[in-house]
LUMPADO-761524 format. One record per residue: residue in three letters; z, x, y of N, C-alpha, C in turn. Coordinates in steps of 0.2 Angstrom, whole numbers, plus 2048, in hexadecimal, padded with zeros to 3 digits. Layout:
alaZXYZXYZXY...
This chain:
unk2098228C82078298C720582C8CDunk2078328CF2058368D520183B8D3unk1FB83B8D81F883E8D91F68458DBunk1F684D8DA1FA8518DD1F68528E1unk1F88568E91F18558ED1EB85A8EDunk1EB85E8E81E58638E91E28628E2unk1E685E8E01DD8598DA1DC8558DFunk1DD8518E11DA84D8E51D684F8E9unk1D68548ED1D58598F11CE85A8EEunk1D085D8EA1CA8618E41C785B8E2unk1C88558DF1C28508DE1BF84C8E3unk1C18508E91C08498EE1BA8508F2unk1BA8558F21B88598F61B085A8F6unk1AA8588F01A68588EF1A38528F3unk1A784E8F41A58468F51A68478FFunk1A884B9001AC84A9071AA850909unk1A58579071A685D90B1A385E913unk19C85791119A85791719B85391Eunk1A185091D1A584D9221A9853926unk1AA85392E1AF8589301B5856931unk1BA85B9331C085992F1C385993Aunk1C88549391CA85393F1D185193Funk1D38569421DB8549421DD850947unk1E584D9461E984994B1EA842948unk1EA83D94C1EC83594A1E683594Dunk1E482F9461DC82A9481DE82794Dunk1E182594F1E28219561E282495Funk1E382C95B1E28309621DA833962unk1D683495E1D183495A1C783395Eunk1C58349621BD82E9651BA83295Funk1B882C95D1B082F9591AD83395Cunk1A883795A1A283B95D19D83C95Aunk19883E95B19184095619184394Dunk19684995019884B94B19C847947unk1A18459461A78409431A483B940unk1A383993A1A18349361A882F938unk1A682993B1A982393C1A781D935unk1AE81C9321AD81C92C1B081392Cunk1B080F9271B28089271BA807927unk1BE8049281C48029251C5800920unk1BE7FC9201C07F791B1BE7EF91Eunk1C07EA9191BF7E391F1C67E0922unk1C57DE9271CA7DC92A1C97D392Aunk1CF7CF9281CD7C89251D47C7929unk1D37C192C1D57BC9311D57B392Funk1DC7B192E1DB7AA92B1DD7A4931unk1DB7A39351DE7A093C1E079A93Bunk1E47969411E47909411DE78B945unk1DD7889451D778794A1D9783951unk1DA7899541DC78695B1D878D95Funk1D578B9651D278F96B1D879396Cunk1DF79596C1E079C96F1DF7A1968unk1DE7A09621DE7A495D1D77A895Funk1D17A69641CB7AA9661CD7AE969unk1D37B196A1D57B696E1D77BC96Aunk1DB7B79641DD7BE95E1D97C195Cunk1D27BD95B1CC7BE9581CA7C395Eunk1C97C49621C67C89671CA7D0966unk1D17CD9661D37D49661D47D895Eunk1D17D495C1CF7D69541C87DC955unk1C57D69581BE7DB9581C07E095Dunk1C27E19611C47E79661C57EA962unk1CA7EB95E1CC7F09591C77F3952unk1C47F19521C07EF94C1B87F5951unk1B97F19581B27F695B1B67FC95Cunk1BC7FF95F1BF80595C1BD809958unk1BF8079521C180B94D1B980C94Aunk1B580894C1AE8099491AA80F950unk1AE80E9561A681195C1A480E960unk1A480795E1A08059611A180296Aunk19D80596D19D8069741A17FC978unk1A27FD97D1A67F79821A17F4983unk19A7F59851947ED9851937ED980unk1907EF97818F7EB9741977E6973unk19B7EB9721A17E59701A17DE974unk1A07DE97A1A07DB97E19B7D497Dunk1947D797A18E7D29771927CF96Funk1947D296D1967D296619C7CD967unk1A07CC96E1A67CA96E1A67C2970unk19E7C397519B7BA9751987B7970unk1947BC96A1927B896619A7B4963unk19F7B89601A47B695B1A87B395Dunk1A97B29681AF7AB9671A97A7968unk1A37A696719F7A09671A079B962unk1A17A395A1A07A39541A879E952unk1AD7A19571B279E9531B5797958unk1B279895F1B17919611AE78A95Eunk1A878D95B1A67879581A8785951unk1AC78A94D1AF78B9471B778494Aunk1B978794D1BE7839501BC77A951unk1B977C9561B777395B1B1770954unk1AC7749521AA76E9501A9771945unk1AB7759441AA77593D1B177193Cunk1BA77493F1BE76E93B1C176A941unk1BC7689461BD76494C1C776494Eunk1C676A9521CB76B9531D276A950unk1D276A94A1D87689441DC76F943unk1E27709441E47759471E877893Dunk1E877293B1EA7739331E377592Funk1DF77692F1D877892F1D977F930unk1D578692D1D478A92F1CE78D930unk1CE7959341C77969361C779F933unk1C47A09301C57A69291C07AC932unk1BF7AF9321C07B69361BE7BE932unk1B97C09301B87C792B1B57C992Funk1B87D192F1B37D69331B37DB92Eunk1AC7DC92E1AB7E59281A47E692Cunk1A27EC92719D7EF92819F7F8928unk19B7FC92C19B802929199806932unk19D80993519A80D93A19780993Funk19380794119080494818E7FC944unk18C7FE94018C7F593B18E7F3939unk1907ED93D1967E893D1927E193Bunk1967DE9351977D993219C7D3935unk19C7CD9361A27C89371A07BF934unk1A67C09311A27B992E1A97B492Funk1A57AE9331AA7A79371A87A4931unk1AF7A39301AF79A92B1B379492Cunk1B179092A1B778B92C1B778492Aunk1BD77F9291BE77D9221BB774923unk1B67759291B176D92A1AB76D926unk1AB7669281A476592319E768924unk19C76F92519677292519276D92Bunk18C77392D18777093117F774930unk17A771933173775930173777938unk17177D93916F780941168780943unk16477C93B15D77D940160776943unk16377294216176A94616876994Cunk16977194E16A771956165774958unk16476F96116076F96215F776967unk15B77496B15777B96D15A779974unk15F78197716378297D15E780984unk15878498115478598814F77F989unk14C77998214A77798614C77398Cunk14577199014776C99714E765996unk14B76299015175D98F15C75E98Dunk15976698C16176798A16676D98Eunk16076F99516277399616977199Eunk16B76A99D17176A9A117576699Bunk17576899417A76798F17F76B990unk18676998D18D76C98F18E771989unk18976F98418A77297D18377497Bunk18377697517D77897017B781972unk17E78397517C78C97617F792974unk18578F96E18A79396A184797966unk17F79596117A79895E17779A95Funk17379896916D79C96B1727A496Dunk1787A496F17B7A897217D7AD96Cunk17D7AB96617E7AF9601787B395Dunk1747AF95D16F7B495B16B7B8961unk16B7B79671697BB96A16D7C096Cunk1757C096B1797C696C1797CB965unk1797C796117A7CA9581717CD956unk1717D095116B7D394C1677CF946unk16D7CA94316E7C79401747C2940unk1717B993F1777B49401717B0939unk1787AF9361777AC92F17D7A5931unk17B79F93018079893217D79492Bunk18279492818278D92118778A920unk18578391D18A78091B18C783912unk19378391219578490A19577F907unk19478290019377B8FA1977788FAunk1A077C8FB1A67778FA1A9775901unk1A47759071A577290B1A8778910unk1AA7789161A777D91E19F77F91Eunk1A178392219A7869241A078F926unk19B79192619B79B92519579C92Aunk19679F9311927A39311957AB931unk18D7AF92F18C7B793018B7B8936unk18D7BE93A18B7C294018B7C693Eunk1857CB93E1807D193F1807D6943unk1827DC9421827E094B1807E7947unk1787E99451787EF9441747F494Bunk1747F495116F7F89551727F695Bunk1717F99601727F996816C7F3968unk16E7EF96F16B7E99721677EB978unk1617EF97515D7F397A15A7ED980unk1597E697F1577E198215B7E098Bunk1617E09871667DF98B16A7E698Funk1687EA98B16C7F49901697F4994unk15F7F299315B7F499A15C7EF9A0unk15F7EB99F1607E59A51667E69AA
């Protein structure tokens, strides 16, 4: 059934008066102050698990910081937490099994961004990685995926699932005031 466009128009116009209207193709488009940068939607990514797939991943979220606003250094912070995220979803949730996959979601709303790594190994508990900085582990090759996650992220949620993998959330609602002054 079609819709004809000035009901639509007319039922949607209540809902939308205080949005401004901006012509052209979204893609020639910068956000601005005024212009509500609105969601697409989520974007879901089912990979194989192999290390060049972090690079799709990357250019996912490029696109994703786009269409949201969001400025070249947060992307940039946002871009180390998620190939940590999808690095260690790779090498150590389905130990580099390349028939194994590594699930990839990006949503959220305007400047807050959501992403959630999954993947199809046996789950891990992340308090019982050890700590990067202390003196005994700080000429390790490994263990600084999650220090580096949640110091770049707002929010880093890592569990293991009942049916098995582990999920983690990245968090990104605010500017990384810590890191702009430096």
């Amino acid at each position: 059934r079609r819709v004809r466009p000035y009901t639509l128009e007319r039922s949607l116009a209540g809902r939308f008066a205080s949005l401004p209207v901006v012509s052209g193709p979204r893609e020639a488009r910068e956000p601005t102050e005024k212009m509500t940068v609105t969601s697409p939607g989520p974007i879901v990514l089912w990979l194989a698990s192999r290390y060049e797939n972090i690079e799709l991943v990357q250019a996912a979220l490029a696109h994703v910081c786009r269409q949201r606003g969001i400025d070249a250094e947060m992307e940039h912070w946002i871009g180390m937490a998620l190939r940590e995220a999808v690095a260690n979803a790779v090498k150590h949730g389905n130990r580099l099994d390349p028939d194994k996959r590594v699930l990839v979601k990006f949503d959220g709303v305007g400047n807050d961004l959501s992403i959630v790594i999954g993947d199809e190994g046996g789950g891990f508990d992340p308090e019982r990685v050890s700590d990067p900085l202390a003196p005994e582990n700080q000429m390790k090759t490994s263990g600084r995926g999650i220090f580096y996650m949640r110091k770049f992220m707002d929010d880093v949620v890592a569990e293991a699932r009942a049916r098995g993998g582990s999920r983690t959330v990245l968090g990104r609602w605010r500017p990384i005031p810590e890191l702009k002054s430096k």
